[in-house]
Predicted model as a PDB file, atoms N, CA, C, CB and O in Angstrom, pLDDT in the B-factor column:
MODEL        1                                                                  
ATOM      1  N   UNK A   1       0.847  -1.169   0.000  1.00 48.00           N  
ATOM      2  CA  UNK A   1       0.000   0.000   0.000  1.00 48.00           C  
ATOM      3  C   UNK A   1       0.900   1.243   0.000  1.00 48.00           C  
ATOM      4  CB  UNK A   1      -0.968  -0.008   1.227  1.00 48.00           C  
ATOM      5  O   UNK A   1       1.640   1.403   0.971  1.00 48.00           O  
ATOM      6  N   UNK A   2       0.907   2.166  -1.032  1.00 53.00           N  
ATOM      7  CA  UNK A   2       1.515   3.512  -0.662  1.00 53.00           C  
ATOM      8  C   UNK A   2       0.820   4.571  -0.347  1.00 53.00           C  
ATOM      9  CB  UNK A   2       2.217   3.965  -1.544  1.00 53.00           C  
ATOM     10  O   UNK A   2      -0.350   4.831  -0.626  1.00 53.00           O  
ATOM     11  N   UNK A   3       1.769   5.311   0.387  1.00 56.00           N  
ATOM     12  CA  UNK A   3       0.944   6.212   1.095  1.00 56.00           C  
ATOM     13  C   UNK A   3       1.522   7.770  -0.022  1.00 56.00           C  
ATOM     14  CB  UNK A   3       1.393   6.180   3.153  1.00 56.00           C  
ATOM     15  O   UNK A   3       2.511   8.158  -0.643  1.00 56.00           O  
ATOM     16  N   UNK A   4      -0.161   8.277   0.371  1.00 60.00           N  
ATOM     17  CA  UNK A   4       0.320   9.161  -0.727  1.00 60.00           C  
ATOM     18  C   UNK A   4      -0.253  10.958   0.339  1.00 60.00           C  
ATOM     19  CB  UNK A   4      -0.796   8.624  -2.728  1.00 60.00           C  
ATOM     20  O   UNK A   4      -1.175  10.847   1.147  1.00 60.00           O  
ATOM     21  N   UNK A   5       0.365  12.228   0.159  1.00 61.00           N  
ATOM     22  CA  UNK A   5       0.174  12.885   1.108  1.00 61.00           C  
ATOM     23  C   UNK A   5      -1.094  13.882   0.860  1.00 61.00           C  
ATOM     24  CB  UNK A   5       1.397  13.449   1.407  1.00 61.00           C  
ATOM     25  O   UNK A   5      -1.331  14.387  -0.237  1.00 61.00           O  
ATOM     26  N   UNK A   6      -1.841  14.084   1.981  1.00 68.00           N  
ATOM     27  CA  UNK A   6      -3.267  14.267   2.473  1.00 68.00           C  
ATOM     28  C   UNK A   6      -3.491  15.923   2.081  1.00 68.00           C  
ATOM     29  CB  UNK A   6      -3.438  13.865   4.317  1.00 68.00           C  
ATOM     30  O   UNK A   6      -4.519  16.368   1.571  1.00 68.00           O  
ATOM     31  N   UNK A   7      -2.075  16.861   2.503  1.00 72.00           N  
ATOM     32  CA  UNK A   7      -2.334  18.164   2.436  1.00 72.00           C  
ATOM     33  C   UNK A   7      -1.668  18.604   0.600  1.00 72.00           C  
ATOM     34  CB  UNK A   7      -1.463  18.968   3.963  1.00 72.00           C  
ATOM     35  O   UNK A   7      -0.644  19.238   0.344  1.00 72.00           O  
ATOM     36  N   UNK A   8      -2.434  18.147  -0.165  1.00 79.00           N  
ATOM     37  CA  UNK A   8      -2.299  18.969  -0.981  1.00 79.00           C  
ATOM     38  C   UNK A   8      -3.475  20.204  -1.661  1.00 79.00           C  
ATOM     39  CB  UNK A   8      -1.848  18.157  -1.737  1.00 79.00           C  
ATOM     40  O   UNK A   8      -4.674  20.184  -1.384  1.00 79.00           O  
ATOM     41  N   UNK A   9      -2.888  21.130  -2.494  1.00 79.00           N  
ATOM     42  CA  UNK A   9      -3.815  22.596  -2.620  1.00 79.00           C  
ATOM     43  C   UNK A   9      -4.982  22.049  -3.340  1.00 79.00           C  
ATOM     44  CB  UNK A   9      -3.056  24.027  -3.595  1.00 79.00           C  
ATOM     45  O   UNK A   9      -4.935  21.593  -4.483  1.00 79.00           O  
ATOM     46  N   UNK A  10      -5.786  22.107  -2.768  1.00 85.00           N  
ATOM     47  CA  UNK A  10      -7.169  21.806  -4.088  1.00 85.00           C  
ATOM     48  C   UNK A  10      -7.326  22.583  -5.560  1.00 85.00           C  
ATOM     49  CB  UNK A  10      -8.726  22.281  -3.388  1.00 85.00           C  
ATOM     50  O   UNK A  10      -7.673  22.165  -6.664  1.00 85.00           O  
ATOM     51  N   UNK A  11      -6.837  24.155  -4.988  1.00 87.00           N  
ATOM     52  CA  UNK A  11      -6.753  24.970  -6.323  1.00 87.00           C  
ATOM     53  C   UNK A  11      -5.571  25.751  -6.368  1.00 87.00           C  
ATOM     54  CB  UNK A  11      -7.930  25.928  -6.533  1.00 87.00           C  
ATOM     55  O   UNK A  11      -5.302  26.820  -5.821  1.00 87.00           O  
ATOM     56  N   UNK A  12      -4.747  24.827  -7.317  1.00 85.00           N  
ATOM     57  CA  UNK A  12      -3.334  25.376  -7.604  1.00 85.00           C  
ATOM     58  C   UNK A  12      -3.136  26.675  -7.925  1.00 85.00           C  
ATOM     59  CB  UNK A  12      -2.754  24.754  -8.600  1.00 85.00           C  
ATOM     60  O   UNK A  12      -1.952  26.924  -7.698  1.00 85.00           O  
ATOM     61  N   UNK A  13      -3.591  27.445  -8.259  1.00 88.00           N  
ATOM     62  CA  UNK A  13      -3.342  28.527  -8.363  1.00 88.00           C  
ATOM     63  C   UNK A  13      -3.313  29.349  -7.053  1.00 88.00           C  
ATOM     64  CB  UNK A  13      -4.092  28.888  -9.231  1.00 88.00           C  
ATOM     65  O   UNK A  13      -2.853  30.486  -6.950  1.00 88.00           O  
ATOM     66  N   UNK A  14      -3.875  28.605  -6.059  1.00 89.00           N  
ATOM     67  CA  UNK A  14      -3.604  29.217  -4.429  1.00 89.00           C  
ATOM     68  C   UNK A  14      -2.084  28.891  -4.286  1.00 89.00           C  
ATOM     69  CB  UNK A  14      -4.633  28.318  -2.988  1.00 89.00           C  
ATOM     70  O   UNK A  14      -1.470  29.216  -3.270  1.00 89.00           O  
ATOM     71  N   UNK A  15      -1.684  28.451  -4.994  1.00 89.00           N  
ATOM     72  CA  UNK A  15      -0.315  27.808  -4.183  1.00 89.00           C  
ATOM     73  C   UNK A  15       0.631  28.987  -3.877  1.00 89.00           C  
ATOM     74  CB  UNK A  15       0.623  26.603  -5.184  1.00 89.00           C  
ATOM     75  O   UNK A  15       1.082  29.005  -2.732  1.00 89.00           O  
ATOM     76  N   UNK A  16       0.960  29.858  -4.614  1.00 90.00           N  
ATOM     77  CA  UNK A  16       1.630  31.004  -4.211  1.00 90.00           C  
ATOM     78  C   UNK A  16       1.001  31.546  -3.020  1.00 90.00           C  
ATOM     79  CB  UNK A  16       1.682  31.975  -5.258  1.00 90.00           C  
ATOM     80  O   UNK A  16       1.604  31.479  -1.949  1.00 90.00           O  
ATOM     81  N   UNK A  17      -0.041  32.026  -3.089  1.00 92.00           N  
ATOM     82  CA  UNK A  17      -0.812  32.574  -1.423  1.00 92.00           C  
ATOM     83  C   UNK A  17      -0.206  31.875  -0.731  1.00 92.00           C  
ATOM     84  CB  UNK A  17      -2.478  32.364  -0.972  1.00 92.00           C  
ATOM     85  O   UNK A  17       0.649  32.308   0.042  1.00 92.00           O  
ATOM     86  N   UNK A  18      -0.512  30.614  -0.848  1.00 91.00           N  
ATOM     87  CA  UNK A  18      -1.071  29.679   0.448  1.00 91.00           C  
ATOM     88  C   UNK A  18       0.781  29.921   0.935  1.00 91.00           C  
ATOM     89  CB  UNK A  18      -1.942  27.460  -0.009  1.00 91.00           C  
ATOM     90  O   UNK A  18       1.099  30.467   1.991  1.00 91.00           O  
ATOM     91  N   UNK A  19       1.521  29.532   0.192  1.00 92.00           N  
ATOM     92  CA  UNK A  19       3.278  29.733   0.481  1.00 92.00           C  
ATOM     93  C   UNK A  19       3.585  31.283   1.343  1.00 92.00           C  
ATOM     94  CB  UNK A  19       4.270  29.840  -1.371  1.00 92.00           C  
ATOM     95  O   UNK A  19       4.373  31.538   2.255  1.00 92.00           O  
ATOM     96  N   UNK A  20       2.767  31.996   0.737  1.00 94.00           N  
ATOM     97  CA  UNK A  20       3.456  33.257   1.015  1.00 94.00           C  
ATOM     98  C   UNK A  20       2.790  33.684   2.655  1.00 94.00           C  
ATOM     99  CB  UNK A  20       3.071  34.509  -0.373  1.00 94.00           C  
ATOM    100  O   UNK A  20       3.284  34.435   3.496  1.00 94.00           O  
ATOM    101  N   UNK A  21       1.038  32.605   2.728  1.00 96.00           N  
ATOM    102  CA  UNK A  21       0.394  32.766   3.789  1.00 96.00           C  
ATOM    103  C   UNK A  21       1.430  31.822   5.294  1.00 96.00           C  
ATOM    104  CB  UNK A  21      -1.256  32.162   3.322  1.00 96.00           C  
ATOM    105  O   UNK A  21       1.417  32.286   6.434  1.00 96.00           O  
ATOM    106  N   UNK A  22       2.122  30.672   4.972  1.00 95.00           N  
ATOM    107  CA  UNK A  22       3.149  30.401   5.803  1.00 95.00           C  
ATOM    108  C   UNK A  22       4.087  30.709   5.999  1.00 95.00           C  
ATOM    109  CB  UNK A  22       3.405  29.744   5.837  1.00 95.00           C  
ATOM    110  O   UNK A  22       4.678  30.297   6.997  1.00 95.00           O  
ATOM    111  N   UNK A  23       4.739  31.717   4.986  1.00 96.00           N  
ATOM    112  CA  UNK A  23       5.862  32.514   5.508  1.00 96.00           C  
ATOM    113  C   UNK A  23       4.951  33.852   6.439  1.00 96.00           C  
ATOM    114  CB  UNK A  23       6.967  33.129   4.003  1.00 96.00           C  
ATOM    115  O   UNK A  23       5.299  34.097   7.594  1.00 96.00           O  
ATOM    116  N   UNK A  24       4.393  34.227   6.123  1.00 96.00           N  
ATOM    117  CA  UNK A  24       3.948  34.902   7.285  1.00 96.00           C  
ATOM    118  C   UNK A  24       3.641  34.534   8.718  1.00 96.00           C  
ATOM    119  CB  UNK A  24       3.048  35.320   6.954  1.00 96.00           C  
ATOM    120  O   UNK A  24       3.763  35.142   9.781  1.00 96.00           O  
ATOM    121  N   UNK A  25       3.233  33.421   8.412  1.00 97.00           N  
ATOM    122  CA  UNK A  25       2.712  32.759  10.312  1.00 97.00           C  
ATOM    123  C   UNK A  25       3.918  32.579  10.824  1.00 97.00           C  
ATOM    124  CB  UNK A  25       1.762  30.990  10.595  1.00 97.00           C  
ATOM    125  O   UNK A  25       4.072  32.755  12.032  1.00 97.00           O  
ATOM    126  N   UNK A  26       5.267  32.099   9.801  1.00 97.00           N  
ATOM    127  CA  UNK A  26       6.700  31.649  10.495  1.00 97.00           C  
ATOM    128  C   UNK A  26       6.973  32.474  11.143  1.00 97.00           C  
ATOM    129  CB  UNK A  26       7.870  31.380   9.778  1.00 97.00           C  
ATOM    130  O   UNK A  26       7.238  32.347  12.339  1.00 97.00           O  
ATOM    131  N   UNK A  27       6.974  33.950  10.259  1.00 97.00           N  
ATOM    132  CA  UNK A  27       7.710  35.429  11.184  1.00 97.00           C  
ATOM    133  C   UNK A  27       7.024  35.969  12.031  1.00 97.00           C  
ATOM    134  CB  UNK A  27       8.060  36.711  10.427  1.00 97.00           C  
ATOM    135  O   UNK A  27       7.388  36.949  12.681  1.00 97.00           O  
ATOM    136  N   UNK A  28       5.555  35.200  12.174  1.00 97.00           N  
ATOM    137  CA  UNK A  28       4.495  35.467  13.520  1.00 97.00           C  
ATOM    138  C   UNK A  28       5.067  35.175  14.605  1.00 97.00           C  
ATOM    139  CB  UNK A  28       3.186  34.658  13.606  1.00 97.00           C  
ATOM    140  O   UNK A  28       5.051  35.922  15.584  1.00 97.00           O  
ATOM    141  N   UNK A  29       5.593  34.150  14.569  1.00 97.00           N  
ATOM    142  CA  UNK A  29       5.711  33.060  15.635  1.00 97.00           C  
ATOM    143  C   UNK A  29       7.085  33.101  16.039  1.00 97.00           C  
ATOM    144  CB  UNK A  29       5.316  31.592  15.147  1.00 97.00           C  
ATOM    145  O   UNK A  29       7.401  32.711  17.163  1.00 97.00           O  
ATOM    146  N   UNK A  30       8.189  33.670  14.975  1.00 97.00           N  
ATOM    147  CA  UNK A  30       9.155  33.473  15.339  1.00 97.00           C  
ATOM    148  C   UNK A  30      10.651  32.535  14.702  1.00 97.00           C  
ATOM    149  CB  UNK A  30       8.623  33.194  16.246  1.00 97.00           C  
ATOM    150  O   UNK A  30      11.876  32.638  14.766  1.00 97.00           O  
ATOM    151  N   UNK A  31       9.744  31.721  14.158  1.00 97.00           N  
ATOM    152  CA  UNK A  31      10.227  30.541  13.236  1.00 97.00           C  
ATOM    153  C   UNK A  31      10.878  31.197  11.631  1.00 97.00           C  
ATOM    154  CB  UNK A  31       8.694  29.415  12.948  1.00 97.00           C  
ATOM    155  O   UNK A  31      10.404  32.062  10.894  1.00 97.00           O  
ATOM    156  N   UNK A  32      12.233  30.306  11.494  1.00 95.00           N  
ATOM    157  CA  UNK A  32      12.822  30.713  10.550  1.00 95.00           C  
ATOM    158  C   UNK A  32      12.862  29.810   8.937  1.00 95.00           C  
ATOM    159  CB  UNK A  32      14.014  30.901  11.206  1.00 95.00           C  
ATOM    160  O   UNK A  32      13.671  28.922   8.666  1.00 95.00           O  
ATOM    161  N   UNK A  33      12.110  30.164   8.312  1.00 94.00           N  
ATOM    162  CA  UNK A  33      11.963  29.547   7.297  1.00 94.00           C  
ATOM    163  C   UNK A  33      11.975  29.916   5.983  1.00 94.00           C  
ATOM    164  CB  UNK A  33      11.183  29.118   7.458  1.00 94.00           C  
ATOM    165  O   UNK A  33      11.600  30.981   5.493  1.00 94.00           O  
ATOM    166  N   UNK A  34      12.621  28.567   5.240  1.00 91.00           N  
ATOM    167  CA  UNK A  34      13.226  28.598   3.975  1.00 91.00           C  
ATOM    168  C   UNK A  34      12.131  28.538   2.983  1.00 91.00           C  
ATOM    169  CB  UNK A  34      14.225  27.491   3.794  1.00 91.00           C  
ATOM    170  O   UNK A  34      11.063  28.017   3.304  1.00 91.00           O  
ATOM    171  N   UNK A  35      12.345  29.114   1.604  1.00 87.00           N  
ATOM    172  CA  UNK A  35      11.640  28.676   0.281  1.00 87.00           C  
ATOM    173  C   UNK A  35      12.030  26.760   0.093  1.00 87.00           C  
ATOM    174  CB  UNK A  35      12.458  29.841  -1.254  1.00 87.00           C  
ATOM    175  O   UNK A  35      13.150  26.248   0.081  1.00 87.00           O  
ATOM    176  N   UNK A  36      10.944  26.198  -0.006  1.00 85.00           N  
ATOM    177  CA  UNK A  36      11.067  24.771  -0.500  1.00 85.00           C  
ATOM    178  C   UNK A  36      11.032  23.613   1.066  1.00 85.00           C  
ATOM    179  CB  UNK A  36      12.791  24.689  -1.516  1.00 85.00           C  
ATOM    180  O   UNK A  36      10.125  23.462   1.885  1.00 85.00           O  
ATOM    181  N   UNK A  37      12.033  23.139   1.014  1.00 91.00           N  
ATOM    182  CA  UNK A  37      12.238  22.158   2.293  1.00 91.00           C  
ATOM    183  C   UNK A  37      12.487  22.457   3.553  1.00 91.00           C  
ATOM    184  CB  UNK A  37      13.163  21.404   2.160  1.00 91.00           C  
ATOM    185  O   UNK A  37      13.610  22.940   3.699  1.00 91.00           O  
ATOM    186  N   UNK A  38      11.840  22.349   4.562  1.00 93.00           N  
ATOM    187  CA  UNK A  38      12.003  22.542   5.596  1.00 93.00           C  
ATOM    188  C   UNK A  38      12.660  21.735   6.770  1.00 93.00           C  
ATOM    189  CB  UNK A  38      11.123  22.803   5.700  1.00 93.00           C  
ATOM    190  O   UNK A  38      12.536  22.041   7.956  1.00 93.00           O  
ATOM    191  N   UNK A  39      13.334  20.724   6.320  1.00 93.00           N  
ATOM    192  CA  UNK A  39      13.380  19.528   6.966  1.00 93.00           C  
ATOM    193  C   UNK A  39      14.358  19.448   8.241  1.00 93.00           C  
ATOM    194  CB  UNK A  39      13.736  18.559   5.964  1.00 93.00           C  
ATOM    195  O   UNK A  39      14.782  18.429   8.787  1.00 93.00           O  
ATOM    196  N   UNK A  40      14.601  20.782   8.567  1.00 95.00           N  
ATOM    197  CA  UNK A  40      15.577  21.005  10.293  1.00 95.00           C  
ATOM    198  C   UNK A  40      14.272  21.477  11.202  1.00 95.00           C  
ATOM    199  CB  UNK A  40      17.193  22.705  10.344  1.00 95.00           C  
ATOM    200  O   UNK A  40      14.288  21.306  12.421  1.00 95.00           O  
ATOM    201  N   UNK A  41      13.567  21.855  10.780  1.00 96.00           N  
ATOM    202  CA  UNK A  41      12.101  22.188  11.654  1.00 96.00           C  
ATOM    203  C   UNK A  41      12.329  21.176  12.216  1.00 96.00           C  
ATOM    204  CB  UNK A  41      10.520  22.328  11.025  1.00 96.00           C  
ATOM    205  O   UNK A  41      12.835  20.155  11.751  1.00 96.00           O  
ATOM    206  N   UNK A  42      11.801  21.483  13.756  1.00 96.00           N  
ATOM    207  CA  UNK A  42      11.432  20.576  14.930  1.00 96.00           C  
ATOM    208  C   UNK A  42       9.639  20.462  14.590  1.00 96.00           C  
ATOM    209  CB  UNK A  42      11.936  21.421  16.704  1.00 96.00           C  
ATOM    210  O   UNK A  42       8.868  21.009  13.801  1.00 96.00           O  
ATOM    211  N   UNK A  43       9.537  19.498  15.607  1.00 96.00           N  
ATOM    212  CA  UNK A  43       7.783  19.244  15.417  1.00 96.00           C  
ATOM    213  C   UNK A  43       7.195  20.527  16.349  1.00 96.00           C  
ATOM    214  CB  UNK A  43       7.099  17.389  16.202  1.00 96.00           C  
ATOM    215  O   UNK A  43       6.025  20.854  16.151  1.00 96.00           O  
ATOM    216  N   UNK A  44       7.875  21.158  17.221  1.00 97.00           N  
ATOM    217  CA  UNK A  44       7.041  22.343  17.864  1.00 97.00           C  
ATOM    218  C   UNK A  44       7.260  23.330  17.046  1.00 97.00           C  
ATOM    219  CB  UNK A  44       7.385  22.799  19.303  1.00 97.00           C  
ATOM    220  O   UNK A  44       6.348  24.144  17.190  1.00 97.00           O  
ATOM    221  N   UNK A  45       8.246  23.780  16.007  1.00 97.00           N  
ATOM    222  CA  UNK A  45       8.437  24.879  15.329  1.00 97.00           C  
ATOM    223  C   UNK A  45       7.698  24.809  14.252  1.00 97.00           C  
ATOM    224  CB  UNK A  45       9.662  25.130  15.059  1.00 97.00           C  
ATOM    225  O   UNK A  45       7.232  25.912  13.970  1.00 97.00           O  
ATOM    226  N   UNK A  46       7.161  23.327  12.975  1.00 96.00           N  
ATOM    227  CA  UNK A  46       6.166  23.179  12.337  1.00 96.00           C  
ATOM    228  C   UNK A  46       4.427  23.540  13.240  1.00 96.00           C  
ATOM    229  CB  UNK A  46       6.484  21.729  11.844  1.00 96.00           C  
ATOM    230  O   UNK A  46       3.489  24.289  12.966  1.00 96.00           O  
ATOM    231  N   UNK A  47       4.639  22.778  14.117  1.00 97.00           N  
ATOM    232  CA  UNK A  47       2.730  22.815  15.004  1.00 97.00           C  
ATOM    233  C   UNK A  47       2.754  24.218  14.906  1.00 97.00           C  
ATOM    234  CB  UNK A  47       2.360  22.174  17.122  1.00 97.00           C  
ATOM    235  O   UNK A  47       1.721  24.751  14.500  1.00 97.00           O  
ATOM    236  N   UNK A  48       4.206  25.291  15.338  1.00 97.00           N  
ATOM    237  CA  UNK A  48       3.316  26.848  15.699  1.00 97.00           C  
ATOM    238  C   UNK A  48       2.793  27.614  14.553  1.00 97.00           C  
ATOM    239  CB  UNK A  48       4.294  28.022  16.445  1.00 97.00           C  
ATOM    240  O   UNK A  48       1.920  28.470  14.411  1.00 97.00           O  
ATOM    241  N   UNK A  49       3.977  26.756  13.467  1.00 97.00           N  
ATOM    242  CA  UNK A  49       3.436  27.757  12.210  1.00 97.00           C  
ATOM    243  C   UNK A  49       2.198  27.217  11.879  1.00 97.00           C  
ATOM    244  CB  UNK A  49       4.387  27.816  10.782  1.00 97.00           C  
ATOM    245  O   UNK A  49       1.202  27.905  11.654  1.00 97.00           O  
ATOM    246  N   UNK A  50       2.236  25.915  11.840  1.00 96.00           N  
ATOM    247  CA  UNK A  50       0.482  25.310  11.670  1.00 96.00           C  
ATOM    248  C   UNK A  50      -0.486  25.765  11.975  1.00 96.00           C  
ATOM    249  CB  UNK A  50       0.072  24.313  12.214  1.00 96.00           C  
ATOM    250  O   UNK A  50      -1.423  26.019  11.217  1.00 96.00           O  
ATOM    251  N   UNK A  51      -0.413  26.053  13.778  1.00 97.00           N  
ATOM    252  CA  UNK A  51      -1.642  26.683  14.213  1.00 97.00           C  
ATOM    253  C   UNK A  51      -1.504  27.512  14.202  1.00 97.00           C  
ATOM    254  CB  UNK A  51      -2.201  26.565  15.110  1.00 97.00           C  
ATOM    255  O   UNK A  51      -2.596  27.778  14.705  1.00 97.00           O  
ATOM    256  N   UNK A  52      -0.930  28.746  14.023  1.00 98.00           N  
ATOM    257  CA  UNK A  52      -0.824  30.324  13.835  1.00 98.00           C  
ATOM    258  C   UNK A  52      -1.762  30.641  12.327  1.00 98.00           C  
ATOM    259  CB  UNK A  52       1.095  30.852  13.660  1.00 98.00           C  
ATOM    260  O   UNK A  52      -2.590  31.529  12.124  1.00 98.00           O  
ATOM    261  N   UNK A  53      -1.382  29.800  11.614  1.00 97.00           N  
ATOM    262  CA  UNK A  53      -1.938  29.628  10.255  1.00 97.00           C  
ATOM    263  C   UNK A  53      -3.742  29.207  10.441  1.00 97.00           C  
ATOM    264  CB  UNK A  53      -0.926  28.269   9.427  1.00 97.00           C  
ATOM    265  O   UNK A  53      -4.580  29.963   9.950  1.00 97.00           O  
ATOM    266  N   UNK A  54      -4.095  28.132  11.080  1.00 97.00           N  
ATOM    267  CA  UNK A  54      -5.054  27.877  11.937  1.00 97.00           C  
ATOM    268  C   UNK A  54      -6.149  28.940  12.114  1.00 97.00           C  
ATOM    269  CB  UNK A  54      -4.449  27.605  13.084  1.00 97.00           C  
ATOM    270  O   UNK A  54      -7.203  29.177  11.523  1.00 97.00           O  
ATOM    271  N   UNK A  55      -5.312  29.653  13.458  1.00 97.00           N  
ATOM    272  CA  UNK A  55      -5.551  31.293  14.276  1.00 97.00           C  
ATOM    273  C   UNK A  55      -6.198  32.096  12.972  1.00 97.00           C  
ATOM    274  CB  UNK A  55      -3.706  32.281  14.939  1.00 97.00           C  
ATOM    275  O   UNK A  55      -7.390  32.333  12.774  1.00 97.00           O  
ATOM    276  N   UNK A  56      -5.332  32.359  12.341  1.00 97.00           N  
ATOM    277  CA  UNK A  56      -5.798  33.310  11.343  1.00 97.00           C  
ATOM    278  C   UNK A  56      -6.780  32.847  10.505  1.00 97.00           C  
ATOM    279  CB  UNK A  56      -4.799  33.758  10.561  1.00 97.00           C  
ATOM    280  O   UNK A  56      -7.652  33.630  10.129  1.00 97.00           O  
ATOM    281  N   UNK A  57      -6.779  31.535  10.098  1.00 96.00           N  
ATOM    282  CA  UNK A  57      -8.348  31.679   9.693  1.00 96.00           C  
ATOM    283  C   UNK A  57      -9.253  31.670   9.732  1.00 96.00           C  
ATOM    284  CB  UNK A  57      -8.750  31.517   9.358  1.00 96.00           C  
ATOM    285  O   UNK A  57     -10.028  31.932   8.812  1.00 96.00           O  
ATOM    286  N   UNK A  58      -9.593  31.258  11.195  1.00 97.00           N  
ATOM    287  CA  UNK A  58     -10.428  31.314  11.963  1.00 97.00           C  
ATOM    288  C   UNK A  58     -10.551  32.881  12.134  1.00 97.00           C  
ATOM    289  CB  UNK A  58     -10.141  30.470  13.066  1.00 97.00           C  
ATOM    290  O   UNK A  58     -11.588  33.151  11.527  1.00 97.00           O  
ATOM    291  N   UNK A  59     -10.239  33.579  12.439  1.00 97.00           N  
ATOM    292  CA  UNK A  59      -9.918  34.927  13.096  1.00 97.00           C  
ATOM    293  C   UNK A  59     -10.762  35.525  11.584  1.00 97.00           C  
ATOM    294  CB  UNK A  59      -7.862  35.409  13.513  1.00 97.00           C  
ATOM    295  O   UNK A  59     -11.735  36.175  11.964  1.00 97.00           O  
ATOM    296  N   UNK A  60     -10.693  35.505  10.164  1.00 96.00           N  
ATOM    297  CA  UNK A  60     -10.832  35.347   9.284  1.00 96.00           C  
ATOM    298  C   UNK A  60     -12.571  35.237   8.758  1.00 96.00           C  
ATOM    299  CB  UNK A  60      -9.963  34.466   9.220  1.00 96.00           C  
ATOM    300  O   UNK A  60     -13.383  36.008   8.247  1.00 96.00           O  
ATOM    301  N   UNK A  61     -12.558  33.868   9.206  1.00 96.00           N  
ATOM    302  CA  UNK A  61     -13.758  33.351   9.020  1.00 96.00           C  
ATOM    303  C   UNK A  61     -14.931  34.133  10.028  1.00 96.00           C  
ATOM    304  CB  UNK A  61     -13.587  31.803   9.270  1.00 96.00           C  
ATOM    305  O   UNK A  61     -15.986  34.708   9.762  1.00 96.00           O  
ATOM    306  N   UNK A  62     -14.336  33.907  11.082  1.00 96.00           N  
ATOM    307  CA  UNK A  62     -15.565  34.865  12.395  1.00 96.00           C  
ATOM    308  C   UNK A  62     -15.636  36.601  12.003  1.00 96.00           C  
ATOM    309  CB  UNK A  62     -14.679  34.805  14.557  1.00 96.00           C  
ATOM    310  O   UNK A  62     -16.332  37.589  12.237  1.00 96.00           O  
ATOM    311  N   UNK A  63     -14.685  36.289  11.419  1.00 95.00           N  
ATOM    312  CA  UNK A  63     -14.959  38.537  11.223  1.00 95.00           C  
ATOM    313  C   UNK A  63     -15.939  38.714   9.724  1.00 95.00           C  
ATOM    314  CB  UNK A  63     -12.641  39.846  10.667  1.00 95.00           C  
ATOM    315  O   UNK A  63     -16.559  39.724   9.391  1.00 95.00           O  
ATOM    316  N   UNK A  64     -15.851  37.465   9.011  1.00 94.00           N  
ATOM    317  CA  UNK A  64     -16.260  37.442   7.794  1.00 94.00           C  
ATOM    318  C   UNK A  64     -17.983  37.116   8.655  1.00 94.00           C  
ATOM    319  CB  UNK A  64     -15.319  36.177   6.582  1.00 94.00           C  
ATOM    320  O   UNK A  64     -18.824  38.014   8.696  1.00 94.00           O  
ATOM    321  N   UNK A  65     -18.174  36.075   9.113  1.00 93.00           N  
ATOM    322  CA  UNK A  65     -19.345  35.795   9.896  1.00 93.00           C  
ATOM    323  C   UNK A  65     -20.261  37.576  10.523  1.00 93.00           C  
ATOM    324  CB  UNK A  65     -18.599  34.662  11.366  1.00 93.00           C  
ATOM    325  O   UNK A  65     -21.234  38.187  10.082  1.00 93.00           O  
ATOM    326  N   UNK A  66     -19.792  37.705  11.104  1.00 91.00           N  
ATOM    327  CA  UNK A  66     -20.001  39.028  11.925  1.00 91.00           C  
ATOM    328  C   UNK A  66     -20.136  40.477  11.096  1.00 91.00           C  
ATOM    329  CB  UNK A  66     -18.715  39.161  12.915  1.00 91.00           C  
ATOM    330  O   UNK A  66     -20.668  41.502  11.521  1.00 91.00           O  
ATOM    331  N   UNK A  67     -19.554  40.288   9.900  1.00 88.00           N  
ATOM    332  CA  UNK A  67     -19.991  41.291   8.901  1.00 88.00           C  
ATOM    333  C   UNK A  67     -21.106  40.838   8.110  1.00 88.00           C  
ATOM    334  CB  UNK A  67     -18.911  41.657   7.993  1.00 88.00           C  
ATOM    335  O   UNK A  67     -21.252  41.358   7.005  1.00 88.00           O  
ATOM    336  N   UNK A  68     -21.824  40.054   8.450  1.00 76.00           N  
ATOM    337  CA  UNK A  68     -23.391  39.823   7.327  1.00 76.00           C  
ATOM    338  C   UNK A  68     -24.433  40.342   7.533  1.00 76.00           C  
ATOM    339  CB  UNK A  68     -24.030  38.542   7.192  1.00 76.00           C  
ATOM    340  O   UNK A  68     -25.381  40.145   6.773  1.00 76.00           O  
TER     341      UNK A  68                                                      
ENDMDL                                                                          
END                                                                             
């Protein structure tokens, strides 16, 4: 069985955003990150950019909610 990976962009043309939307959560948080591979990230320095990324869209979504 191969395993094949779960987070990919549904609409490629987000892909620049969506890149440029995790370099932003990195320099939120603190975290120093490269164009392409990340692979010296620790698992707490990936989770913060994760959920910082998270944060904001939520944060996002409820302000979008609250303006109708």
């Amino acid at each position: 069985m191969s395993q094949r990976s779960s987070n990919k962009i549904v609409v490629p043309e987000a892909k620049a955003a969506m890149e440029q939307f995790k370099m932003q959560a990195a320099n939120e948080v603190g975290v120093s990150l490269n164009q392409g591979y990340n692979g010296q990230l620790t698992s707490r320095e990936a989770g913060s950019i994760g959920g910082q990324m998270v944060k904001k869209m939520i944060e996002k979504y409820e302000s979008e909610l609250s303006a109708k």
